[in-house]
C-alpha positions in Angstrom: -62.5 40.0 -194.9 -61.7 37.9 -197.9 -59.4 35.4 -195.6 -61.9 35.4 -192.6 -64.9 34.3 -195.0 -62.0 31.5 -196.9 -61.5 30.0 -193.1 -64.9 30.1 -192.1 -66.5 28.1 -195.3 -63.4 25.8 -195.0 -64.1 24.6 -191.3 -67.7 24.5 -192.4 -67.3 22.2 -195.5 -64.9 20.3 -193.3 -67.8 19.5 -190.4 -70.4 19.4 -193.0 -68.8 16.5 -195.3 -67.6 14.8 -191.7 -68.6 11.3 -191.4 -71.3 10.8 -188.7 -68.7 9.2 -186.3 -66.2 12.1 -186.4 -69.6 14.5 -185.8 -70.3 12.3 -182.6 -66.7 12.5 -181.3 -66.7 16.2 -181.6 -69.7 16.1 -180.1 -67.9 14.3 -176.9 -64.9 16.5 -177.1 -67.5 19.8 -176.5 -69.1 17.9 -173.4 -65.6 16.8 -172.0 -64.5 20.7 -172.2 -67.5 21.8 -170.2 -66.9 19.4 -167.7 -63.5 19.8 -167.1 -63.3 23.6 -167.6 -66.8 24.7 -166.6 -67.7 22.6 -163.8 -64.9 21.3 -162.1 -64.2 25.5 -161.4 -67.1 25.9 -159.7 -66.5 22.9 -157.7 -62.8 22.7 -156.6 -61.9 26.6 -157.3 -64.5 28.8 -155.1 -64.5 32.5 -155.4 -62.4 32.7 -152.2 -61.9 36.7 -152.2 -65.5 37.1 -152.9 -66.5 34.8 -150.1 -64.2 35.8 -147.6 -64.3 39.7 -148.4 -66.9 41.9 -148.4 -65.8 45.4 -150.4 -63.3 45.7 -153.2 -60.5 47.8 -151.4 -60.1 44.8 -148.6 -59.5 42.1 -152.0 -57.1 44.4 -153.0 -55.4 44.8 -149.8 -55.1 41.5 -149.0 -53.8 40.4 -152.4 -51.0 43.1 -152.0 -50.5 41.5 -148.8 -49.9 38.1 -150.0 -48.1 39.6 -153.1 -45.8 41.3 -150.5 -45.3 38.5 -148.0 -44.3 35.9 -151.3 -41.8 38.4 -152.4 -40.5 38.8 -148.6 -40.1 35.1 -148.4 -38.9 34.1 -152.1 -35.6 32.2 -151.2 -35.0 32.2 -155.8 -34.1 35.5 -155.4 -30.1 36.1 -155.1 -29.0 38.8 -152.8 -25.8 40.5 -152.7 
């Protein structure tokens, strides 16, 4: 517990002594993460199994499906 309480209060000196202007630019790295990592899923990644399913057994059947049909058609693959 010793090391997890040594790298906590060093972090926390570190953003405490911070000059204002490093404060701010963490403060815009933060916002820029939930953007891009938060909000942009929700927008360009829908839930499509949810959406397009209604019960958990047919999303599992169709992602063994496509599982199946990827494997059937994977041209990496050498055969002898």
């Amino acid at each position: 517990m010793n090391v997890f309480k040594r790298v906590f209060r060093f972090y926390y000196e570190g953003f405490r002594d911070m000059p204002r202007w490093g404060r701010q630019m963490w403060l815009i790295i933060l916002v820029k993460g939930f953007v891009v990592f938060i909000l942009v899923k929700f927008i360009f990644f829908p839930n499509h199994l949810k959406k397009n399913f209604d019960t958990d057994q047919q999303r599992s059947e169709y992602v063994i499906d496509q599982l199946i049909k990827t494997s059937q058609n994977d041209t990496t693959t050498v055969k002898h």
